[in-house]
VOGU-3710 file (C-alpha; in Angstrom, 3 decimals, decimal comma):
1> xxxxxxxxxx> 3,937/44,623/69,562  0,325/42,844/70,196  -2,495/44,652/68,642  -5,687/44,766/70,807  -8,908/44,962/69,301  -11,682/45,897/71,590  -15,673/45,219/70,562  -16,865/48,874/71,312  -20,133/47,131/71,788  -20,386/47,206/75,476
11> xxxxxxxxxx> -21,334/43,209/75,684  -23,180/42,611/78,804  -21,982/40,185/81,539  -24,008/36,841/81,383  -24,750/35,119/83,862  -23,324/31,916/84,505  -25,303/28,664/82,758  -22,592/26,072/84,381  -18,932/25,373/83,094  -19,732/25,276/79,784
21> xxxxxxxxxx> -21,924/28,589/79,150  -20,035/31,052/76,612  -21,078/34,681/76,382  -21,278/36,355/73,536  -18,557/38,599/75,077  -16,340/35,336/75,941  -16,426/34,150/71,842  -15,144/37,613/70,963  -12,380/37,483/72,968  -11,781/33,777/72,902
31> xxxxxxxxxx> -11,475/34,381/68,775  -9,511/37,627/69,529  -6,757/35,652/71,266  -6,492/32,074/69,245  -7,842/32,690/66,035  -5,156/31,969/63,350  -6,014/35,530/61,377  -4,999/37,304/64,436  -1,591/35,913/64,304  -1,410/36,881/60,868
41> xxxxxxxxxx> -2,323/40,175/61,277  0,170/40,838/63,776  3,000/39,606/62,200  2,142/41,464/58,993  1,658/44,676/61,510  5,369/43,559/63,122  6,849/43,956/59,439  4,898/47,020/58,249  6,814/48,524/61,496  9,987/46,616/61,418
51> xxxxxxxxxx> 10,276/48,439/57,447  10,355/52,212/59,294  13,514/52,854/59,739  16,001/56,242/58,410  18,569/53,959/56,191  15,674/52,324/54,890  15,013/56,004/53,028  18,280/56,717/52,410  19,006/58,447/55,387  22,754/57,903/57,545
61> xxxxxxxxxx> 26,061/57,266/55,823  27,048/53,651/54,395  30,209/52,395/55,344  32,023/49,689/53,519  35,141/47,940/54,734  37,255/46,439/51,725  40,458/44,175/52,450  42,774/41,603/50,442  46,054/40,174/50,546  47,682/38,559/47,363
71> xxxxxxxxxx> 50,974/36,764/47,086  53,353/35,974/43,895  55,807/32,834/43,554  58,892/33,575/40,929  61,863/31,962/39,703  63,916/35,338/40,125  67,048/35,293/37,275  68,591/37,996/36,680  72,334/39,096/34,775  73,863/43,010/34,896
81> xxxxxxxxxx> 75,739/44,393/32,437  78,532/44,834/34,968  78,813/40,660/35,262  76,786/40,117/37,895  73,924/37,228/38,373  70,876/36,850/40,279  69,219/33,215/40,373  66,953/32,630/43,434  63,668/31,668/44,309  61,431/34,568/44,776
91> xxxxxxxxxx> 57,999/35,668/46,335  56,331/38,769/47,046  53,065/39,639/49,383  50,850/42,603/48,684  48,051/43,184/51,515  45,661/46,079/51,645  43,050/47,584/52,853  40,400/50,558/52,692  37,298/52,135/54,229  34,654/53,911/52,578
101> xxxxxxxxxx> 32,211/55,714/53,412  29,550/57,419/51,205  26,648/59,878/52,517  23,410/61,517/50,691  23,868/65,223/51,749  20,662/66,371/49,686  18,006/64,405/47,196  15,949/66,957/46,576  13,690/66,338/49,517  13,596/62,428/48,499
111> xxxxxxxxxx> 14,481/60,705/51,379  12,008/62,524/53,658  9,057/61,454/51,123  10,353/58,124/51,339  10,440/57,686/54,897  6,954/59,198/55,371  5,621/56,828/52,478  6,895/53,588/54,588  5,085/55,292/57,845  1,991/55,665/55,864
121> xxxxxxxxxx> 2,518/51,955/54,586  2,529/51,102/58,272  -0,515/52,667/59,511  -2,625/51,182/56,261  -1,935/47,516/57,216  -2,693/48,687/60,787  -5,979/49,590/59,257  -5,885/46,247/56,921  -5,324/44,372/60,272  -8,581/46,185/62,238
131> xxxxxxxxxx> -10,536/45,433/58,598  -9,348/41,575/59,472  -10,480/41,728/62,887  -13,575/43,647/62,153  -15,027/40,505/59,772  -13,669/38,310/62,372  -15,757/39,905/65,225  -18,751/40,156/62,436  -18,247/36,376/61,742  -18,272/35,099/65,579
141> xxxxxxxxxx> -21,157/37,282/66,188  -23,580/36,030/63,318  -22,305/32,661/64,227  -23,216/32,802/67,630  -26,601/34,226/66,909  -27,481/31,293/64,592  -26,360/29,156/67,365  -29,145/30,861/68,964  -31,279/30,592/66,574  -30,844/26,680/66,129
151> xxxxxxxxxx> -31,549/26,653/70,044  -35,066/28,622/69,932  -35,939/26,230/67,187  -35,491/22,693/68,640  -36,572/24,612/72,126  -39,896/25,790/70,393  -40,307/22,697/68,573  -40,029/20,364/71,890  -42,941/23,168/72,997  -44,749/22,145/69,865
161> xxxxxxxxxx> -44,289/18,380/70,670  -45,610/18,623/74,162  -48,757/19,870/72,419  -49,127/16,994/69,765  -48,260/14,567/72,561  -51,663/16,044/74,574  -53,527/15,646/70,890  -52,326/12,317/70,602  -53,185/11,123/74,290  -56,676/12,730/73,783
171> xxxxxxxxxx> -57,526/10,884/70,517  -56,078/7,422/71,631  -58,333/8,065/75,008  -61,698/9,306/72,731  -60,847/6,294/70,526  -60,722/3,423/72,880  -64,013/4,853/75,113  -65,491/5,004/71,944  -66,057/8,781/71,477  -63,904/9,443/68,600
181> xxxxxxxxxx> -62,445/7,639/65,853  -59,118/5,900/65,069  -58,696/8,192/61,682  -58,129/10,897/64,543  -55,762/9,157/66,491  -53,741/7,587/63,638  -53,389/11,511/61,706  -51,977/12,610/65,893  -49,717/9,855/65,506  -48,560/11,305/61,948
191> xxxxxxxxxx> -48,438/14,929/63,109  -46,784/13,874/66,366  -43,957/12,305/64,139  -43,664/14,960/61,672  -42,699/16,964/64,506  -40,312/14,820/65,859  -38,530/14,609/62,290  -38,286/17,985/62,042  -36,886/18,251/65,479  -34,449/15,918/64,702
201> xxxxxxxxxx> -33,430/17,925/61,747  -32,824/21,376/63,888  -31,000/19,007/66,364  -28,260/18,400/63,974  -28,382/21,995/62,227  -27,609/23,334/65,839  -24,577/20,724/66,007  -23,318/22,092/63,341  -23,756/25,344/64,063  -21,868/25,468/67,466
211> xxxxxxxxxx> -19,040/23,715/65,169  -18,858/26,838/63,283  -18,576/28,862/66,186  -15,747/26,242/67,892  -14,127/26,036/64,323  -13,914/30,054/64,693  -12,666/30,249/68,064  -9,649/27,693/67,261  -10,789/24,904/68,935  -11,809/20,979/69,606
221> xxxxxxxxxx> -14,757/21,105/66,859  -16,604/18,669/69,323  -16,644/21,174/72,602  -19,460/21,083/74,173  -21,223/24,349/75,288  -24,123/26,509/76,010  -24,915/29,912/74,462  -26,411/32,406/77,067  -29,101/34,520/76,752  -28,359/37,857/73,941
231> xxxxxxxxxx> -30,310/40,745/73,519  -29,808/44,107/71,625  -26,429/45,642/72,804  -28,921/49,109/71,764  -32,317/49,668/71,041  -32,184/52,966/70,104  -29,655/54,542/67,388  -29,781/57,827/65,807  -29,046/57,523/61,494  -27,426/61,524/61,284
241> xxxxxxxxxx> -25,103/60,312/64,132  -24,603/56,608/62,022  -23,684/58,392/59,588  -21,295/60,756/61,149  -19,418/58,046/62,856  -19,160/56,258/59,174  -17,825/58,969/57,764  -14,705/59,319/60,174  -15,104/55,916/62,057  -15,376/53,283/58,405
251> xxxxxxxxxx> -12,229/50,914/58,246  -12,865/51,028/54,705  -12,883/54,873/54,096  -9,873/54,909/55,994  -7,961/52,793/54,298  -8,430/54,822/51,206  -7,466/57,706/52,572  -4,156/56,191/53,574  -3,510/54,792/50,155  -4,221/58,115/48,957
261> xxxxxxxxxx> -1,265/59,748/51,101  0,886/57,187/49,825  0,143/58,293/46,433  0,787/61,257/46,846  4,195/60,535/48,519  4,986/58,683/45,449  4,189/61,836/43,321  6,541/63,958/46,190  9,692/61,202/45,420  9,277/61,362/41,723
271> xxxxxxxxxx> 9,226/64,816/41,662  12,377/65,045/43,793  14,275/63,530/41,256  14,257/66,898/39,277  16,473/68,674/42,095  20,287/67,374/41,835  21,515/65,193/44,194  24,569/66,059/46,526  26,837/63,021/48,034  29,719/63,119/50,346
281> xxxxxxxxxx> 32,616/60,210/49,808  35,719/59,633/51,979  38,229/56,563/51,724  40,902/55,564/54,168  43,553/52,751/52,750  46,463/51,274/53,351  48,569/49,144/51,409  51,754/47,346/51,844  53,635/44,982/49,589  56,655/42,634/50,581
291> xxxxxxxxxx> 58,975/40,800/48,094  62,804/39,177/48,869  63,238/39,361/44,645  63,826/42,910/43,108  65,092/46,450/44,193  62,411/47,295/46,384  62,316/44,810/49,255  59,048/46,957/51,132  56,753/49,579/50,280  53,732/50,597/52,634
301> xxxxxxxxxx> 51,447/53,586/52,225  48,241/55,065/53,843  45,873/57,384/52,026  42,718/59,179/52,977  40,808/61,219/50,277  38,007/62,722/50,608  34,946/64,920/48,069  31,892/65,758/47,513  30,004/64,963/44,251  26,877/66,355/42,707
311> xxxxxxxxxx> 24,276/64,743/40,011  21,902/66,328/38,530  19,591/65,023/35,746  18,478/66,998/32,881  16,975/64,582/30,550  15,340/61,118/30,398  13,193/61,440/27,871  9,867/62,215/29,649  10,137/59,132/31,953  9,690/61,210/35,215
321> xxxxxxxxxx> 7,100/63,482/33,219  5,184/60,268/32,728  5,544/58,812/35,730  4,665/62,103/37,800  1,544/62,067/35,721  0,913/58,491/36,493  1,124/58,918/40,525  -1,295/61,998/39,985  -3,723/59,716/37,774  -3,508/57,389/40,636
331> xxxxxxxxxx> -4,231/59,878/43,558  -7,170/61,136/41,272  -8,509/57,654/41,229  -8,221/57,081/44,760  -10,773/60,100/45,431  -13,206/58,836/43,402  -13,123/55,333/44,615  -13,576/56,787/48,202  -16,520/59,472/46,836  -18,125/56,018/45,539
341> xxxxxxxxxx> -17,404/53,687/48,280  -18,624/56,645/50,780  -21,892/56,963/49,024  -22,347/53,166/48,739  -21,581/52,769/52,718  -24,001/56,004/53,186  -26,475/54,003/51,156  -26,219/50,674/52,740  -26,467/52,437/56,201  -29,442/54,314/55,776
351> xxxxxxxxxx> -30,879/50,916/54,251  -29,620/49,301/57,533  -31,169/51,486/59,696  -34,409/51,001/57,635  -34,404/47,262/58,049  -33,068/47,523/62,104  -36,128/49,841/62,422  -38,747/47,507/61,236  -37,244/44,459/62,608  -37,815/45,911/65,836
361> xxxxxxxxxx> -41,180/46,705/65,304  -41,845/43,432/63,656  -39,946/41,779/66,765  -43,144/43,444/68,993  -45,959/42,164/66,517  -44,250/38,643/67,062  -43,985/38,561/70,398  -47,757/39,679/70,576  -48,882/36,945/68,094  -47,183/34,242/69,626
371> xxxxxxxxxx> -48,340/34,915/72,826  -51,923/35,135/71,396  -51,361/31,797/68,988  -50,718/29,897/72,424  -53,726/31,077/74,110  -55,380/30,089/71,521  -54,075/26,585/70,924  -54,432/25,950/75,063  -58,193/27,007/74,925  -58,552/24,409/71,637
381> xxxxxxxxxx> -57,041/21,871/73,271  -58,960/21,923/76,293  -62,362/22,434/74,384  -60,894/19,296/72,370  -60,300/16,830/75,539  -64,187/18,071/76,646  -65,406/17,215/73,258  -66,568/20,832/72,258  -64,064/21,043/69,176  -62,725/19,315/66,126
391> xxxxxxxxxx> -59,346/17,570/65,677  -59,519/19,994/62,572  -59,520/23,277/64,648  -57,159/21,929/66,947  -54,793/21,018/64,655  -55,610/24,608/62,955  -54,495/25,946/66,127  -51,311/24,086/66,217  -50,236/25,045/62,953  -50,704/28,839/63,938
401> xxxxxxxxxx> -49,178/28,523/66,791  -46,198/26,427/65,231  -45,636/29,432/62,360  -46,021/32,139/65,088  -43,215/30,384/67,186  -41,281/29,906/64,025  -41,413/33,664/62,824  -40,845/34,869/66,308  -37,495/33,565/67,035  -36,722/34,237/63,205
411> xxxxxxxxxx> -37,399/37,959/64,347  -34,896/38,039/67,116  -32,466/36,525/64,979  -33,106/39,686/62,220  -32,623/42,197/64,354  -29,276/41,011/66,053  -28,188/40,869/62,377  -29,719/44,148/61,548  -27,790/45,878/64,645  -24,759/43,942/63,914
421> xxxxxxxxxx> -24,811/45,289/60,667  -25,285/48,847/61,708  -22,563/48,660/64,064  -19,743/47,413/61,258  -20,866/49,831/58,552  -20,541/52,720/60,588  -17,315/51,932/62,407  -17,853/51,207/65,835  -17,829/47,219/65,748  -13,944/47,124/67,039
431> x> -11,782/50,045/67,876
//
């Protein structure tokens, strides 16, 4: 049976960018479908499931069919006290058969403990599978968000470059009328290439990051494609209700909790042990044997016996004392690994939230400076082509407005990652 994993993030529909745009949304569920751990994860699933069955517990009755057939070759030779004498070739043939069938009437409760235990293995690796998913869904999303990230970068730094060109143009114009100087025009030149170096450099880091993403969605590493536009799938979240939803809604916590059942069904089969157990056994046979050498020439005979037997042990020197106390040991464990990992999730949560929070309201401050950092550059360059202005504050103003660009889009990257980690530590990234 297919698992389905759905991103409870409602991803909104983007719009189309041509043939090669890929939502956010489209990534998930392209990585969903051909990733290579999905495959895995359902086959383990398949035989977690496939290993719930009765007999596998103990329950039903075995039945064993025996048969062989064995043959003797003799020199028969024989001489009777009344005179007289047997000397022929002899041979004899002995087939049989039997049926068997044996039956647990009562284990002490065993078999049932068993049989729940292998359900409870089931529904863990159903929860190890989701865990899979879950980093899967948590590794497309970062990745696509760098590949975002990489794109505001060489698109702010071709913004950048259109305003270094403009420097450059004015100081090669200033310089050959004879109203500035070539120091001006030659440090343009150097500032216009720095730029275009550095743009070349986020060129190639976004290559390499839509590889990622291609390498996670099982495909040609060389795709081409276009990210669309992503915002926050919520701007608002509530921490008490984070918190609740962590609490029932963690893939982690939950997987403890199923180990822990299992432990304790391990305690409920070792204990069993104590209580006798009761087996039924019937056999049906039938045996023939056929000889031309000897007073009997045939025999055949058909049997069917049937009992019930009982075992009960009394002593084995403390082993199921021990190993009782062991499987309790373990279950104690268990609740303290999921007191600690709860409070550690609780923790990282709240710190989370903290960081989503002021991500968001750094996102605002950003957007505000880099909208003032390019009215500012604009009005220097214009004062600089009318000669009211230095190439100094002009190049001032670039470098503001190149490190408020930078820090904006560095800010919409942080609080994707802040959400995105809010939504996996409380539970609701897949479902």
């Amino acid at each position: 049976m297919r698992l389905f994993f759905v991103p409870v993030i409602s991803l909104f529909l983007s719009f189309s960018m041509g043939q090669n745009a890929l939502s956010l949304e489209q990534a998930i569920e392209m990585a969903l479908s051909e990733n290579y751990n999905v495959d895995i994860v359902e086959l383990d699933q398949r035989m977690a499931d496939q290993a719930v069955y009765r007999s596998n517990a103990g329950f039903g009755p075995v039945i064993d069919w025996n048969g062989n057939i064995g043959g003797t070759v003799n020199n028969v030779n024989q001489n009777f006290l009344d005179g007289r004498q047997v000397n022929r070739f002899g041979r004899s043939i002995s087939p049989n058969t039997n049926i068997n069938l044996g039956m647990t009437l009562y284990d002490g409760g065993r078999m049932q403990a068993t049989l729940k235990r292998l359900q409870k293995i089931s529904e863990s690796v159903s929860v190890e599978s989701q865990l899979t998913l879950q980093d899967l869904v948590t590794d497309v999303m970062t990745t696509y968000y760098n590949v975002e990230l990489q794109k505001a970068r060489v698109e702010y730094l071709d913004t950048i470059i259109g305003y270094y060109e403009d420097r450059l143009q004015i100081t090669e114009e200033r310089w050959h009328v004879g109203r500035g100087s070539k120091i001006d025009f030659l440090q343009s030149s150097t500032d216009l290439n720095a730029q275009l170096s550095e743009r070349s450099v986020a060129q190639n880091l976004l290559r390499n990051a839509k590889v990622a993403l291609n390498n996670l969605l099982n495909r040609d590493l060389n795709t081409a494609f276009e990210v669309t536009e992503s915002g926050l799938l919520n701007n608002a979240y509530d921490l008490n209700q984070l918190i609740e939803n962590a609490q029932s809604e963690n893939r982690e916590l939950i997987m403890l909790d199923r180990l822990r059942e299992i432990s304790e069904l391990q305690v409920e089969e070792i204990t069993s042990t104590e209580k006798p157990t009761i087996s039924l056994r019937s056999t049906l046979g039938y045996s023939y044997s056929n000889t031309n050498a000897g007073f009997l020439l045939s025999n055949s005979n058909a049997s069917f016996n049937t009992g019930v037997s009982a075992i009960w042990n009394i002593f084995d020197g403390h082993h199921r004392k021990n190993q009782t106390t062991i499987a309790r040991l373990n279950t104690e464990r268990i609740d303290r690994q999921h007191d600690l990992l709860e409070q550690q999730i609780l923790t990282d949560l709240t710190q989370a939230y903290n960081q989503f929070t002021a991500d968001q309201e750094l996102l605002a401050f950003e957007i505000a400076n880099e909208e003032l950092a390019q009215e500012n550059l604009t009005i220097s360059i214009e004062k600089f082509r009318l000669g009211d202005s230095s190439i100094l504050e002009v190049n001032e103003a670039q470098r503001t407005y190149n490190i408020a660009l930078n820090r904006l889009v560095n800010a919409e990257f942080n609080v994707k990652i802040s959400e995105l980690e809010l939504l996996r530590l409380s539970g609701a990234l897949v479902r």
